[in-house]
C-alpha positions as CSV (number, residue, x, y, z in Angstrom):
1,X,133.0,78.5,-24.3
2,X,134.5,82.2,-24.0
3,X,134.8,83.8,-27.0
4,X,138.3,84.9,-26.2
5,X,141.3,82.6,-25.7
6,X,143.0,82.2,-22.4
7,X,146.3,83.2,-24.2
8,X,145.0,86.9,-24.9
9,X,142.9,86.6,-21.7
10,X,146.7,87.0,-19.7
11,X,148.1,89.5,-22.1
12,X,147.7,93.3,-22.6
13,X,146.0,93.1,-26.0
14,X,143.0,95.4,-26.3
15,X,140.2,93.6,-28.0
16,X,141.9,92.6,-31.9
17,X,144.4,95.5,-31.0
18,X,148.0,95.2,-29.2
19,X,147.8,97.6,-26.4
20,X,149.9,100.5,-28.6
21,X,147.5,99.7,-31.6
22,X,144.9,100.3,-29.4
23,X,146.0,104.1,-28.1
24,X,146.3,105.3,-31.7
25,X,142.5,103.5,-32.2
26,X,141.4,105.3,-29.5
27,X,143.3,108.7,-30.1
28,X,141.6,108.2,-33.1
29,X,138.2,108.0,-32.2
30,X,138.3,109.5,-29.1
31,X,141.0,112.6,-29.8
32,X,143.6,111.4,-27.5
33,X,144.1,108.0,-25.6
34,X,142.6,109.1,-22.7
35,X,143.8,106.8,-19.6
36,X,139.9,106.0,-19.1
37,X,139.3,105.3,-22.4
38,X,142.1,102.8,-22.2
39,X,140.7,101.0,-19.3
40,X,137.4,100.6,-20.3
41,X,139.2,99.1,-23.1
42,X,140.2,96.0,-20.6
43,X,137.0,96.0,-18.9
44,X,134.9,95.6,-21.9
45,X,137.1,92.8,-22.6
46,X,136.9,91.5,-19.0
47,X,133.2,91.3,-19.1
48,X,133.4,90.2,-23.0
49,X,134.9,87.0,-21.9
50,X,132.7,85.7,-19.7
51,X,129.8,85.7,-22.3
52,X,129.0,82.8,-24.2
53,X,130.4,82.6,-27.9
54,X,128.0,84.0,-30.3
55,X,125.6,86.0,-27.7
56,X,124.0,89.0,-29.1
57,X,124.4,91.6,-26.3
58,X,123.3,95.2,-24.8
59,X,125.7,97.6,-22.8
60,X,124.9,99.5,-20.7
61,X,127.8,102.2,-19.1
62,X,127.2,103.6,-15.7
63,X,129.3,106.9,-16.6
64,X,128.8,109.9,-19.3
65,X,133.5,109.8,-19.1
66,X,135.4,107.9,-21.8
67,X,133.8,104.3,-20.9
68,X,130.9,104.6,-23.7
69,X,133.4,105.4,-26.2
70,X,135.8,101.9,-25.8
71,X,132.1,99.9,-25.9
72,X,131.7,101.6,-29.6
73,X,135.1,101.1,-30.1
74,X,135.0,97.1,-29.4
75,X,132.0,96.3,-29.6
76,X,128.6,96.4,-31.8
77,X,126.5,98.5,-29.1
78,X,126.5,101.9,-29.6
79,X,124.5,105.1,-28.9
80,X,123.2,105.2,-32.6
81,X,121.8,101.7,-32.8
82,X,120.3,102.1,-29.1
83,X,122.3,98.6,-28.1
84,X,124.6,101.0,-25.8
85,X,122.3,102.9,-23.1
86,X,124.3,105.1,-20.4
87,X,123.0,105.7,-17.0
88,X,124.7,108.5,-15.7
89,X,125.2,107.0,-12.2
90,X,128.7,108.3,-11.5
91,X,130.0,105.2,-11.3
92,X,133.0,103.8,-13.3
93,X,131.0,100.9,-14.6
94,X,129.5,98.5,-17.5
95,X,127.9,95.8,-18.3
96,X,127.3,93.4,-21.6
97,X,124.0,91.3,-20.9
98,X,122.5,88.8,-23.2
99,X,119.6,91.0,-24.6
100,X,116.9,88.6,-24.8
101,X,117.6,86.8,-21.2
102,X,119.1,89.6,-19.7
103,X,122.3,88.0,-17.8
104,X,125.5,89.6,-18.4
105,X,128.6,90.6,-16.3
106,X,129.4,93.8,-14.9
107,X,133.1,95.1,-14.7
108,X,133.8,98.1,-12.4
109,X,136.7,100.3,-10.7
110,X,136.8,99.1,-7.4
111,X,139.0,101.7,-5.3
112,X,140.6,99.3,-2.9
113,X,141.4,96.7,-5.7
114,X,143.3,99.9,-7.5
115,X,146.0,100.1,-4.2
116,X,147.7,97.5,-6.3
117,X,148.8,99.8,-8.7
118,X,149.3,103.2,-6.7
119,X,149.5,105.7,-10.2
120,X,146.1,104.3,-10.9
121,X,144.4,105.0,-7.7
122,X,145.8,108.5,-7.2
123,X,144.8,109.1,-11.5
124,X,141.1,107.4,-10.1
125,X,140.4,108.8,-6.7
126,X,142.1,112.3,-8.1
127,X,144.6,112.6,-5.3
128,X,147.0,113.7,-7.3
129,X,147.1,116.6,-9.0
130,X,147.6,116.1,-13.2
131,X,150.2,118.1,-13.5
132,X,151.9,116.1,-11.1
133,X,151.2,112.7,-12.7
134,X,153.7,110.5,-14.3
135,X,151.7,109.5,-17.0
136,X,154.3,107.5,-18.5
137,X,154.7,105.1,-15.2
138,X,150.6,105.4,-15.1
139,X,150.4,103.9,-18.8
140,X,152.9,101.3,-17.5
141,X,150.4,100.5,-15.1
142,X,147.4,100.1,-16.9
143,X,149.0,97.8,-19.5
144,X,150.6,95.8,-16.6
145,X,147.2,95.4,-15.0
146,X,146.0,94.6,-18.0
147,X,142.0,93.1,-17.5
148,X,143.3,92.7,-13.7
149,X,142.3,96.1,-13.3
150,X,138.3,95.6,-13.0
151,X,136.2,93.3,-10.9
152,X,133.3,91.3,-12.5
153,X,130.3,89.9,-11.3
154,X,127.6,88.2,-13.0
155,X,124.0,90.5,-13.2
156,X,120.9,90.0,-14.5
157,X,119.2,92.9,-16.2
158,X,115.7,94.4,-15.1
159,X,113.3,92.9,-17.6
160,X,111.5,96.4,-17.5
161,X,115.1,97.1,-18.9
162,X,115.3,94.9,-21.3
163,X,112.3,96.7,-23.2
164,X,114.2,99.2,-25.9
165,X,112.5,102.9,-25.9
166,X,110.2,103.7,-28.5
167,X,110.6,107.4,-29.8
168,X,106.7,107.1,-30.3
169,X,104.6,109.5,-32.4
170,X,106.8,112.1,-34.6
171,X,105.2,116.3,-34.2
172,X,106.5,118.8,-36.4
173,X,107.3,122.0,-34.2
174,X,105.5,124.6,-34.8
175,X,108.1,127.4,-33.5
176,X,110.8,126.1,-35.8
177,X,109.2,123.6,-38.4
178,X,111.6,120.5,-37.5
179,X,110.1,116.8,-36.3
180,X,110.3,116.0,-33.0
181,X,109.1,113.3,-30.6
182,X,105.6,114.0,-30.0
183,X,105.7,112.9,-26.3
184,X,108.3,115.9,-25.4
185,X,105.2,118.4,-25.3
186,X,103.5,121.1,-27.4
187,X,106.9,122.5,-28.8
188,X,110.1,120.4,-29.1
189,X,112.9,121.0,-26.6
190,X,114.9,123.2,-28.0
191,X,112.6,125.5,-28.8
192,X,111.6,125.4,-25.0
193,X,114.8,126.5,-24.0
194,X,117.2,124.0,-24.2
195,X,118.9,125.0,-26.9
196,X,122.3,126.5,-26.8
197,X,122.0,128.6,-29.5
198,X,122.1,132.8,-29.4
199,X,118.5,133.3,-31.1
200,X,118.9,136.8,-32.7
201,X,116.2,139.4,-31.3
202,X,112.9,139.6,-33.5
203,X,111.6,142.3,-30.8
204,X,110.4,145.3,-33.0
205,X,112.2,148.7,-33.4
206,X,109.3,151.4,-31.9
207,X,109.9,154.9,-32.0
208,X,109.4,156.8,-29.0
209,X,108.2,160.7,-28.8
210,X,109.5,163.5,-26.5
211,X,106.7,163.8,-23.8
212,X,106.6,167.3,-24.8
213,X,105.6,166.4,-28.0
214,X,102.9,163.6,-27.0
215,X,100.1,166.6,-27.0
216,X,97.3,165.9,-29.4
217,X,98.4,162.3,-29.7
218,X,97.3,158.8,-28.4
219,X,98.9,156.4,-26.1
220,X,99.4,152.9,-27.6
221,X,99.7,151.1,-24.4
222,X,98.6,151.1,-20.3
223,X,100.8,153.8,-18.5
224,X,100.5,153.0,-14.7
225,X,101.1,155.5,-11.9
226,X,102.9,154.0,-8.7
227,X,102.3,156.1,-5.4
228,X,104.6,153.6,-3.1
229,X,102.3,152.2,-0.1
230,X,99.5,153.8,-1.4
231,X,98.4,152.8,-5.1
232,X,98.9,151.7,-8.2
233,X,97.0,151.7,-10.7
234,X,96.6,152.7,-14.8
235,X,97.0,156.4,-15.2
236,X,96.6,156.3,-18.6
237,X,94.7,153.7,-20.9
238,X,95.7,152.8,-24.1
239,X,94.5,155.0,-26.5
240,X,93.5,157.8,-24.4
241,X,94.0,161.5,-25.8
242,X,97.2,163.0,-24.9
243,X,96.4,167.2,-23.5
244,X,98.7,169.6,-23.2
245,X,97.7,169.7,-19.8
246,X,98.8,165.9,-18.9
247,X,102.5,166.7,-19.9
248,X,103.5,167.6,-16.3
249,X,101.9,164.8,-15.1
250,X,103.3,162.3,-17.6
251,X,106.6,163.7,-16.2
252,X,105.7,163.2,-12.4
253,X,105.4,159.4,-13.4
254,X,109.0,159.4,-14.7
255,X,108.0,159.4,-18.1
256,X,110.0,161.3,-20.5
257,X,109.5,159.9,-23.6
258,X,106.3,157.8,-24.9
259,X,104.9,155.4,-27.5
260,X,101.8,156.7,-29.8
261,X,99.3,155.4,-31.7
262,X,100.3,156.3,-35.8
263,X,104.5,156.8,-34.9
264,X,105.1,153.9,-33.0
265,X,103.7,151.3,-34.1
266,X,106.0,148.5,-35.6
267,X,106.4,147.1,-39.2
268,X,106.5,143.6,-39.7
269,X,103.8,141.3,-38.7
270,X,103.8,141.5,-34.5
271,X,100.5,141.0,-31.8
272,X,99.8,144.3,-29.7
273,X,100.7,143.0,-25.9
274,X,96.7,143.4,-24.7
275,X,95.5,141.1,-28.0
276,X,97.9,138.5,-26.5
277,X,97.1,138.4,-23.2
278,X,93.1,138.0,-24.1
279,X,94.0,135.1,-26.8
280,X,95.8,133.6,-24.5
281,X,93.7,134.0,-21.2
282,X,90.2,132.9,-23.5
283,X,92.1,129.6,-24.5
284,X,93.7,128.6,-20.7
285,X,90.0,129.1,-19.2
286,X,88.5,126.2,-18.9
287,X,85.2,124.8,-16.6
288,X,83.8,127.0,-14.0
289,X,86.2,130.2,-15.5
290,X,85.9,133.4,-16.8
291,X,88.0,136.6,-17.7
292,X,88.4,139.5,-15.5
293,X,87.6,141.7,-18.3
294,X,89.7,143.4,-20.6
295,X,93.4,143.4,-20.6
296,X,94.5,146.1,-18.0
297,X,98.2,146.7,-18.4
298,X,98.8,144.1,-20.7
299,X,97.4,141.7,-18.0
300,X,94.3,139.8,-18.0
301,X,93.0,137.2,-14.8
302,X,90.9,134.0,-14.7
303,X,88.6,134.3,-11.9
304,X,86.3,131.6,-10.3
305,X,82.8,132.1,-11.4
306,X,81.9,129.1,-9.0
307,X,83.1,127.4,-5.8
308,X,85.4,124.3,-6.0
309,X,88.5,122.2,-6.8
310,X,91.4,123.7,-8.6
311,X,92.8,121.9,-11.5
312,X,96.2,122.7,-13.5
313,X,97.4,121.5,-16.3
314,X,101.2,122.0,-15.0
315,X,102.9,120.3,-17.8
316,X,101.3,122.5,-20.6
317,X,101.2,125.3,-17.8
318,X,105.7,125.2,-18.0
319,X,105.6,124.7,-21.6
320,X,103.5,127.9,-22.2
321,X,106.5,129.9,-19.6
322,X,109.3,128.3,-21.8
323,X,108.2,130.3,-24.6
324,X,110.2,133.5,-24.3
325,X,108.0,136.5,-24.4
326,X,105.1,135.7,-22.7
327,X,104.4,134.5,-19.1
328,X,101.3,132.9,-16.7
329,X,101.6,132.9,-13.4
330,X,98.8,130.4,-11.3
331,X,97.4,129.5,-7.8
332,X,98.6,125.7,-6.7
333,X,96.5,123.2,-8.3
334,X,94.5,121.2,-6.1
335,X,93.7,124.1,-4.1
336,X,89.7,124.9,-3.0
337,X,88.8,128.3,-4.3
338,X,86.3,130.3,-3.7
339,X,83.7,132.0,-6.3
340,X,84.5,135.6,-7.7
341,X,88.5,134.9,-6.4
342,X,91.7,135.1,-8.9
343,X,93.4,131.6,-9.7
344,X,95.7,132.8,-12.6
345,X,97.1,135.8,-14.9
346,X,98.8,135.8,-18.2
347,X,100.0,138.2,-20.0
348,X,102.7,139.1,-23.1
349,X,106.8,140.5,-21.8
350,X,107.0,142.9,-24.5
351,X,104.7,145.4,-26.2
352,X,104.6,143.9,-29.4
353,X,104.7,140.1,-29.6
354,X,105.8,138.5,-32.9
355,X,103.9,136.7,-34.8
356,X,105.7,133.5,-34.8
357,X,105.7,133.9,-30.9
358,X,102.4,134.3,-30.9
359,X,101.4,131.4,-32.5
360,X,103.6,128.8,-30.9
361,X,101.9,130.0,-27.9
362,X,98.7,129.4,-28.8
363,X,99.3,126.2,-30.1
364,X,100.7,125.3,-26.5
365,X,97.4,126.2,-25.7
366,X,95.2,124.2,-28.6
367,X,95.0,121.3,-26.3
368,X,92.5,122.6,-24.2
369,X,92.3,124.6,-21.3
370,X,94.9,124.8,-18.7
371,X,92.9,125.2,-15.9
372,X,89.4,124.0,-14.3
373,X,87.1,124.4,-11.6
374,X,85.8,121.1,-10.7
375,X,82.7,121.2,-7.9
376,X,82.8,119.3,-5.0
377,X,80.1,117.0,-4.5
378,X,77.9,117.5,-1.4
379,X,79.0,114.3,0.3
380,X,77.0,112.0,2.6
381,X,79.5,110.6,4.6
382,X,79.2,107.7,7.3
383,X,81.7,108.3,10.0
384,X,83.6,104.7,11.2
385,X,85.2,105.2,14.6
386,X,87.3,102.2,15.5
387,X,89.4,101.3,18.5
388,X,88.1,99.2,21.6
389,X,89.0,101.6,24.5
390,X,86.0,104.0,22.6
391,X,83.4,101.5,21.7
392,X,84.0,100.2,25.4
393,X,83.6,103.6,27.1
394,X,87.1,103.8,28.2
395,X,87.9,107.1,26.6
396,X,86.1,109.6,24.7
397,X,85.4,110.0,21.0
398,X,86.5,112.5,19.7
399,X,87.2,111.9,16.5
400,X,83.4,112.0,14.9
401,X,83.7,115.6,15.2
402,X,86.6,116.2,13.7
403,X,85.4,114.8,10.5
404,X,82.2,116.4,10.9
405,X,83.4,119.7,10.7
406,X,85.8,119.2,8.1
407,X,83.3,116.9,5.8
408,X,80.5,120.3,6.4
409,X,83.0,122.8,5.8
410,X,83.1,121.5,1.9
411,X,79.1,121.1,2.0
412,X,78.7,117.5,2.7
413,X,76.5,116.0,6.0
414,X,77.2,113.4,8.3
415,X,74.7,110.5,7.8
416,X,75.2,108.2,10.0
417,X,78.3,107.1,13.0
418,X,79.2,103.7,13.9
419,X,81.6,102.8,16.5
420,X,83.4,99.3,16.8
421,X,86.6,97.7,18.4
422,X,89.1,96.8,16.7
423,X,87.5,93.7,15.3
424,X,88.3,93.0,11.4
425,X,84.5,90.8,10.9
426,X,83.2,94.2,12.9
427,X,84.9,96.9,10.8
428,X,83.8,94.7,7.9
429,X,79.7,95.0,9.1
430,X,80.1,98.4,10.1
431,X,80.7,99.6,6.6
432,X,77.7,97.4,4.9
433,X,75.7,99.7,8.0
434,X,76.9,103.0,6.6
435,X,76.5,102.0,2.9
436,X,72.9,100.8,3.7
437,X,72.3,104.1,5.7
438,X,73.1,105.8,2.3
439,X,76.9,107.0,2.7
440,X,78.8,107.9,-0.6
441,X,82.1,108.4,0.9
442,X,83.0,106.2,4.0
443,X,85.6,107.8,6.5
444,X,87.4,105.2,8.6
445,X,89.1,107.0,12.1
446,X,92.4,105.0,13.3
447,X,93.5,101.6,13.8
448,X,96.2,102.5,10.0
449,X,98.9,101.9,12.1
450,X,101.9,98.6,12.6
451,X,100.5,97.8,15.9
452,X,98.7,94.4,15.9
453,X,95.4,95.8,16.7
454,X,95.3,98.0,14.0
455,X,92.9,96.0,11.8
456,X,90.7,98.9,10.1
457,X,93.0,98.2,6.7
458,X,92.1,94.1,7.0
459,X,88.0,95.0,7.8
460,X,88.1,97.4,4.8
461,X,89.6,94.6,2.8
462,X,87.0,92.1,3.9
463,X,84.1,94.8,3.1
464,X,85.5,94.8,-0.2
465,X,88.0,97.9,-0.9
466,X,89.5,98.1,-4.5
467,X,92.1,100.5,-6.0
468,X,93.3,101.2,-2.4
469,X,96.5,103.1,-1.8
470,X,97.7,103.1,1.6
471,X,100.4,105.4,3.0
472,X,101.3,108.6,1.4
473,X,104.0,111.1,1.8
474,X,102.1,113.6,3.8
475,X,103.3,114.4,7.4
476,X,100.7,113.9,9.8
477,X,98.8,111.9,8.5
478,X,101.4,109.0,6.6
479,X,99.1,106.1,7.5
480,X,95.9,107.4,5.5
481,X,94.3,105.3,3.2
482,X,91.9,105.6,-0.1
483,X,89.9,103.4,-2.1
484,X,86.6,102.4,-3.1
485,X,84.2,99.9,-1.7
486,X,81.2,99.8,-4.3
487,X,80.3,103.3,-5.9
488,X,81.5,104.6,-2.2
489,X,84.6,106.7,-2.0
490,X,86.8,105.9,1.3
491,X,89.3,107.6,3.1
492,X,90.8,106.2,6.3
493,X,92.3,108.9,8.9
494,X,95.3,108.2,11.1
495,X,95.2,108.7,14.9
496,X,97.5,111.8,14.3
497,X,93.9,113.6,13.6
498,X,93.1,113.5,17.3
499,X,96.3,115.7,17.8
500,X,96.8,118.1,14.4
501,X,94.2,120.1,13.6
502,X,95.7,119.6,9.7
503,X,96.8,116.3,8.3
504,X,96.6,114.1,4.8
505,X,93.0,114.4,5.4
506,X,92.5,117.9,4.3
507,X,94.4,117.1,1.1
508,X,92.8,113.9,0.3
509,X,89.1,115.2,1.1
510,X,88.3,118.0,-1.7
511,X,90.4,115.9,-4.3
512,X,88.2,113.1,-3.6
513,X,84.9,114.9,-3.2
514,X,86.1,116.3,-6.6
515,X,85.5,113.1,-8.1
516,X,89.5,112.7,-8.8
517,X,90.9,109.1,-8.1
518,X,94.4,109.9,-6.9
519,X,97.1,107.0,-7.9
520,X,100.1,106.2,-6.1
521,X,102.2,108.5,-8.5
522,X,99.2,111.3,-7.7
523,X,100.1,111.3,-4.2
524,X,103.9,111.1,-4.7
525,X,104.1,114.6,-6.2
526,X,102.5,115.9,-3.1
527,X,105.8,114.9,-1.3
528,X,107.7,118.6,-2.0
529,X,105.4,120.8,0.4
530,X,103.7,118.2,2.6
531,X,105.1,118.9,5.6
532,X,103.3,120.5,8.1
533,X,105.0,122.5,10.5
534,X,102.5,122.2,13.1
535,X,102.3,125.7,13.7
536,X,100.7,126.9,17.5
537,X,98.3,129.2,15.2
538,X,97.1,127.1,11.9
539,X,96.6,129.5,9.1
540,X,95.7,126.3,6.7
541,X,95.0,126.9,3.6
542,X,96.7,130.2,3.9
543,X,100.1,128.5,4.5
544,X,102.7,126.2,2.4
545,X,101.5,122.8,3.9
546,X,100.1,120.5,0.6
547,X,101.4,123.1,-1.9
């Protein structure tokens, strides 16, 4: 049975409310009777009707405009108790399910439907100006249309859906001292940036001194002198003497005025700019890592003291640059560095950091390090070339060498090279070959593709690969494949390697060398950057393609 008569199913009532109860209800609530407001009213009661008497039901609204507000107003779900969820998908939409099952209705605008009542559609599809509305003959139409105005459909709910949030794990912020939901980071979200509050400045009041009087005195920061195209480098070091003699030079850098040690410093508790930067720099270094020395203009670098695999923490890594006042800039992650080169530099904005500053930022940091060098195992890789017009003769191989080259370019050797047609019982033997020859990482050459002798993937299968993901948003190389097969790592190449000279391969290889199993979500994220452009001279690494 419906829980609503047929009787107020035909007339313009509004859920227990006569259509003129129900504007004041929702001026009320709302601030005015928004026109909306007042037909989400009849769609929650379209969609109401259909539901079996008694059913304890969910919302969800498919816009952030007025429609939320008549499913508080009629109904229990709302956005306190969590019964009411909006998904802002622009759409003028809703739907009550039963929240254990998960079937419901849906009741939605439909703009062809609205041509029956034309002050509607042009309110709807904005065609017509406000100011030129006649919102008296538009109110007309909405009671007159009544729950006429919506189409319904029967849905059933995701049951991943159905499954209420949990807040999880309650921090305490350490910028501002108020709880938080552990899982947004380090620091809560407001005190990221997403606040919109005015925070009043805490920067300290220094007093400067009249170059001419900076004779005698020290200099309580890095001064750098800037010859353009030429150099630029620190002049002056914090703390150096101050001569009479370095006054016209101090003026040939632009500087007219200075800060020095005993008259400048500030009161209050703050962190000189070159303490930051090596508190913070000492706590981001992590394996294979070490400073560049001391702070040199407020800056400080982590350099590679080895050879491998760059690894950023990038989540932790944006929650350190939301914190206003200091700042660390990094190579991509993922990258393959090279020993005694610079992957990152941090550093404080101002001068003086404030305490409080300070130590948010560290605590960013208390997790661990932000970034890793991780070596690259030597590999011994058994090369699998597949495809009958090679292992008949017909054409030549040429893809052996191209893994070759790239597997002994990251240190690894070739151990052994089987080719076979495109067999599945074939591809399948030719791996327990390469395994028995001692290969660690299996690399499979073509046969990825739709055609139907592309059977590599069903071999593999057959030879026993787990945790496979195949295809990956890289472009070449779409078709590549990963997995293991035993304690052997495998990577199947696409035919695009016979024509690129870079492709998925040169991504996949050093992460999986690295001893990194890439999931499916892994390799999503490389989608933003993996495009090659294919250029006529490849500059790879040195170019966007993977980053």
């Amino acid at each position: 049975m419906s829980n609503m008569t047929e009787l107020k199913a035909q007339d313009s009532s509004i859920g227990p409310h006569t259509f003129e109860e129900f504007l004041n209800v929702a001026a009320a609530f709302h601030g005015n009777p928004a026109p909306g407001l007042i037909i989400g009213g009849f769609m929650v009661d379209a969609a109401r009707a259909l539901l079996p008497q008694d059913t304890l039901f969910d919302a969800v609204v498919e816009t952030k405009k007025c429609l939320p507000d008549a499913v508080q107003i009629l109904t229990p779900p709302s956005y306190g108790n969590g019964w009411m969820r909006v998904l802002n998908l622009g759409r003028y939409a809703l739907s009550l399910y039963d929240k254990f099952t998960g079937q419901g209705y849906r009741a939605w605008l439909d703009p062809k439907h609205l041509g029956n009542w034309p002050e509607i559609q042009a309110w709807f599809l904005k065609t017509k100006p406000k100011k030129e509305q006649d919102r008296a003959l538009l109110f007309a139409e909405i009671k007159a249309a009544a729950r006429d105005i919506c189409l319904v459909a029967p849905v059933t709910i995701r049951p991943s859906f159905l499954i209420k949030p949990n807040m999880g794990a309650i921090a305490v912020c350490p910028a501002c001292g108020e709880g938080y939901p552990k899982a947004d980071g380090a620091i809560c979200r407001g005190c990221a940036g997403e606040a919109p509050y005015v925070i009043p400045s805490d920067a300290p009041r220094l007093r400067a001194v009249p170059v001419g009087e900076a004779a005698g005195r020290r200099v309580l920061h890095d001064m750098t002198r800037i010859v353009p195209g030429q150099s630029k480098g620190v002049e002056f070091a914090a703390g150096a003497d101050i001569h009479a003699g370095d006054v016209c030079r101090l003026q040939t850098m632009g500087k007219n005025s200075l800060y020095v040690e005993d008259v400048s410093e500030p009161l209050g508790d703050f962190v000189h700019e070159n303490e930051a930067a090596l508190a913070f720099a000492t706590a981001m270094a992590g394996v294979g890592l070490v400073l560049s020395g001391p702070p040199r203009e407020g800056k400080i670098e982590l350099i590679a003291e080895v050879g491998g695999l760059l690894t950023v923490a990038r989540d932790r890594l944006i929650a350190f640059n939301c914190i206003e006042g200091v700042m660390c800039a990094s190579r991509q992650s993922h990258l393959v560095v090279e020993a005694g080169k610079a992957v990152a530099g941090c550093r404080a904005i101002p001068l003086y950091l404030p305490r409080r500053v300070f130590d948010v930022a560290k605590h960013v940091l208390a997790d661990g390090p932000l970034f890793n060098i991780l070596p690259i195992r030597k590999a011994k890789a058994g090369v699998l070339v597949t495809g009958t017009e090679i292992y008949s003769g017909i054409i030549e191989d040429k893809f052996e060498p191209v893994v070759r080259s790239k597997v002994e370019a990251l240190g690894g050797e070739v151990v052994a090279v089987r080719k076979v047609p495109d067999d599945r019982a074939a591809v399948a033997a030719a791996v327990a070959e390469l395994l028995a020859a001692g290969a660690d990482l299996i690399v499979t050459t073509a046969g990825l593709s739709v055609d139907p002798d592309d059977v590599t993937r069903l071999g593999l299968d057959d030879a026993g690969l787990t945790d496979a993901v195949h295809g990956i948003p890289v472009l070449p190389g779409a078709m590549a494949i990963i997995g293991h097969i035993g304690g052997a790592d495998v990577i199947g190449v696409p035919a695009c390697a016979l024509f690129h000279r870079t492709t998925s391969f040169d991504l996949l290889l050093p992460r999986v060398l690295a001893g990194l199993t890439p999931t499916r979500r892994d390799l999503a994220e490389l989608a933003e950057g993996a495009m090659c452009l294919s250029c006529r001279s490849c500059t790879y690494p040195k170019c966007p393609f993977g980053k």
